[in-house]
N, C-alpha and C positions, 0 to 999 in steps of 0.2 A: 455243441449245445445238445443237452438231453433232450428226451423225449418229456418229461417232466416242466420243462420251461417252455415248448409249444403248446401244451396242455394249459400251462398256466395264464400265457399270453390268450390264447383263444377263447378261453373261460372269461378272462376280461371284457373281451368281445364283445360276449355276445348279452354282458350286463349293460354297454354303454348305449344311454336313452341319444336318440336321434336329434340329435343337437346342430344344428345349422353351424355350418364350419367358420369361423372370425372372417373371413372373408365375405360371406353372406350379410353377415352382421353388419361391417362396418361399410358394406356398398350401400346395403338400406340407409344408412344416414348420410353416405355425403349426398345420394339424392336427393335426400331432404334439404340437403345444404345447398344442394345445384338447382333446387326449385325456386329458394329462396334468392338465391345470387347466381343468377343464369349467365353473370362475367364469367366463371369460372367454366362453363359450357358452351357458350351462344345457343344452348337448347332455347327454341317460345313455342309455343300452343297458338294454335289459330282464335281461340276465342276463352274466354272468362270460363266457360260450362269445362272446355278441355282442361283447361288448368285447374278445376274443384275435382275433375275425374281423377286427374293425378294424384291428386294431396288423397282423394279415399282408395286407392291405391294403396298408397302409401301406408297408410292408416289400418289397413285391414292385411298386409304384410309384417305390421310390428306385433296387430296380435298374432295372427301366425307362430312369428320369432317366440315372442312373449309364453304363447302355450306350448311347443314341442322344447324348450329349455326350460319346460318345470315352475317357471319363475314363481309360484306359490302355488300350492297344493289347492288353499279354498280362498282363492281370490278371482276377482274378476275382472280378467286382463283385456277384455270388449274395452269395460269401463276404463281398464288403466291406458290404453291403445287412445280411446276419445279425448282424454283430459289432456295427454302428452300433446295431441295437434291443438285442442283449444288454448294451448299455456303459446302455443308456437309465435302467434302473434305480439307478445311481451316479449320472447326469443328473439323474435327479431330485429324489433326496437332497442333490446339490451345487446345485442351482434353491432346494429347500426352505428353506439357509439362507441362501440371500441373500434370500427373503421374509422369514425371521425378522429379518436383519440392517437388512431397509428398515422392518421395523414396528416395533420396538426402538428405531432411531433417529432416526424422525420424530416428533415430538411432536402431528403433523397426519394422522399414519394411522388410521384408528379402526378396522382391523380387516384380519388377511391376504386378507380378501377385495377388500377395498380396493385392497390392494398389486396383486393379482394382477390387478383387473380394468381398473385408472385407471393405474397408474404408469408412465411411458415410462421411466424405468429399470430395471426389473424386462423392460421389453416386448426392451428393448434385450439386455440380459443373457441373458435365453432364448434368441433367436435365436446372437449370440455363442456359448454354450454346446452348443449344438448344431453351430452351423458349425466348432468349434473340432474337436470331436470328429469331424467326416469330416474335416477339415485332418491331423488328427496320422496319419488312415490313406490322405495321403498322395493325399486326394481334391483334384482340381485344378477351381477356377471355382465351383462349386456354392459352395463355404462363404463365399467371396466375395461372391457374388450377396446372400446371407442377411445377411452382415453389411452391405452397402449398402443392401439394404431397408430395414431399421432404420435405419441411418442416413438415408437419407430420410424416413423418418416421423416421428425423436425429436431431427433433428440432436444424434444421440451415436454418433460412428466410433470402433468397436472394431475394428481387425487382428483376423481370426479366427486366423489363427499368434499371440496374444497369448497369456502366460499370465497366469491370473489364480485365485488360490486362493479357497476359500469363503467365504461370510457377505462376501461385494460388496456394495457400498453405493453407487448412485449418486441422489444426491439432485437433484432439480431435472433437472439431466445437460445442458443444450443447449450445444455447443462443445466437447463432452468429445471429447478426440483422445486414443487408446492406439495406437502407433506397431506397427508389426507384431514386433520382436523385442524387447518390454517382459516384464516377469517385476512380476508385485505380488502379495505375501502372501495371506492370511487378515485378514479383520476388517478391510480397507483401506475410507474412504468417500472419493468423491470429489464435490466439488461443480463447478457448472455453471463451464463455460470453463478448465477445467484443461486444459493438453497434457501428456501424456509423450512427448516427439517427440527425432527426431534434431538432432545439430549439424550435419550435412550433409545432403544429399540426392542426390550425387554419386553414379550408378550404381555406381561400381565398389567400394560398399558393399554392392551388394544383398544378399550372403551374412554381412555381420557383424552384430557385435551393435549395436545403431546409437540403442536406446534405452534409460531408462534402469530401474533394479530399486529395485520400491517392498518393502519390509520388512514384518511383518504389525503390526497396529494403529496401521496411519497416518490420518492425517488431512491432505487438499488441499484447502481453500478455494479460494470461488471464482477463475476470471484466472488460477491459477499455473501458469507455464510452467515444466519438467523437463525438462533434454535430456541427450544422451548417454546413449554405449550404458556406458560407464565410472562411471557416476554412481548410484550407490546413496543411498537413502534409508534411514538405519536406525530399526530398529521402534522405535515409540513415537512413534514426531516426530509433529508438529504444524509446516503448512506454512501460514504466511498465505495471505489473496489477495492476487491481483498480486505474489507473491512471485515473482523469474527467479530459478533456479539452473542453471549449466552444471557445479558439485561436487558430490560427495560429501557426505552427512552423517552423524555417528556418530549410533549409537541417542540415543532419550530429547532428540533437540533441538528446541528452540520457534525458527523464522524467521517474523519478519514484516516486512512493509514498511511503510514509514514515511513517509505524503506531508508534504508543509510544505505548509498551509493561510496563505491569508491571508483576511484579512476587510474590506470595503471598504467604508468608514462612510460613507461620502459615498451610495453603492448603497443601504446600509442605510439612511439620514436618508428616502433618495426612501421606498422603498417601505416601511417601517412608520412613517414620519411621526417620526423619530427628532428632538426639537429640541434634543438634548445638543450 
């Protein structure tokens, strides 16, 4: 290597603004997570006053975050830093029922505390719901970061721009893709390797709608691929695995997929000793 590409690397250097490394980033929020569900820590506070110190804490570390990552030149990240913990409260209410919705519909959870301490979709889901909420006030990278964290940890990629209404359900969850301009109800479950993705990926989509709207009390088994931003799923359905759709469906529809099996009795004779 030249002398000309350590020049160039160093020159880089000493352009990049002091940006809190993704690990900073995303400890701040599971705190927040592990303030809210201290299952997940056995962390308590001796009294009500310690536990408001913590939350302003918290609160005066996100501006922090908020101002050394630039997140806007003439905005005011105090004010964006307050609204995020007063919105917290709804956060947590809309967290609460997607615990109810994963303990209700596993037959293998024996207890919300279960949900809250073991489930990589619940783990998934909080971070999303959090990143989603500085997304919509227009926080740039931070919610980002959050939602790839999780996805590193649970292989389950949520768009934090996704929306997604209460009582979420992700069972299993690993391959689950939610595209960033998805829209899904209330009472939605999804199972592992579902996509909601686009029909394209063609830049000059980046501002449409490009994935597709699930309706409230759906169900995606596992494999199924959903694309487009035109494609609605209406409430009620029930969606095989490995089901593709690139249409539309009206409420109340059952799709499945349907493989053609064969059976090879010759394979069979070998290995169970078949003398038919």
């Amino acid at each position: 290597m030249g002398q000309e590409f350590y020049e160039q690397i160093f020159n880089k250097q000493q352009k990049l603004e002091a940006v809190p490394s993704n690990k900073e980033i995303t400890k701040w929020a599971l705190q927040v997570i592990h303030m809210l569900y201290p299952e997940q820590t056995g962390k308590t506070f001796a009294d009500v006053d310690a536990l408001k110190a913590e939350f302003t804490l918290l609160e005066n570390e996100l501006y922090h975050i908020m101002e050394v990552t630039k997140a806007c030149n003439d905005c005011d990240n105090r004010k964006r830093a307050a609204r995020f913990f007063e919105d917290l409260p709804r956060l947590y209410q809309i967290l609460n029922t997607d615990i109810q919705a994963i303990f209700n519909g596993d037959p293998a959870a024996r207890s919300e505390f279960e949900v809250v301490r073991t489930y990589p979709g619940f783990y998934a889901i909080s971070l999303y719901r959090l990143a989603h909420s500085l997304y919509m006030d227009d926080v740039p990278l931070i919610p980002r970061i959050l939602t790839e964290y999780a996805h590193s940890k649970t292989g389950i990629d949520i768009h934090p721009a996704a929306k997604i209404g209460e009582y979420f359900y992700i069972d299993h969850g690993t391959g689950i893709v939610i595209g960033e301009s998805c829209t899904i109800g209330s009472h939605v479950k999804l199972y592992q390797g579902v996509t909601l993705g686009a029909l394209s990926v063609d830049k000059s989509m980046a501002n449409t709608k490009r994935h597709p709207t699930v309706e409230d009390n759906v169900v995606i088994y596992s494999g199924a691929t959903i694309l487009g931003g035109e494609t609605i799923i209406g409430h009620n359905s029930i969606i095989g695995g490995n089901v593709w759709l690139t249409k539309s469906l009206p409420p109340n529809s059952r799709v499945y997929h349907t493989p053609n099996h064969r059976i090879l009795k010759s394979l069979t004779r070998r290995i169970f000793g078949d003398k038919k």
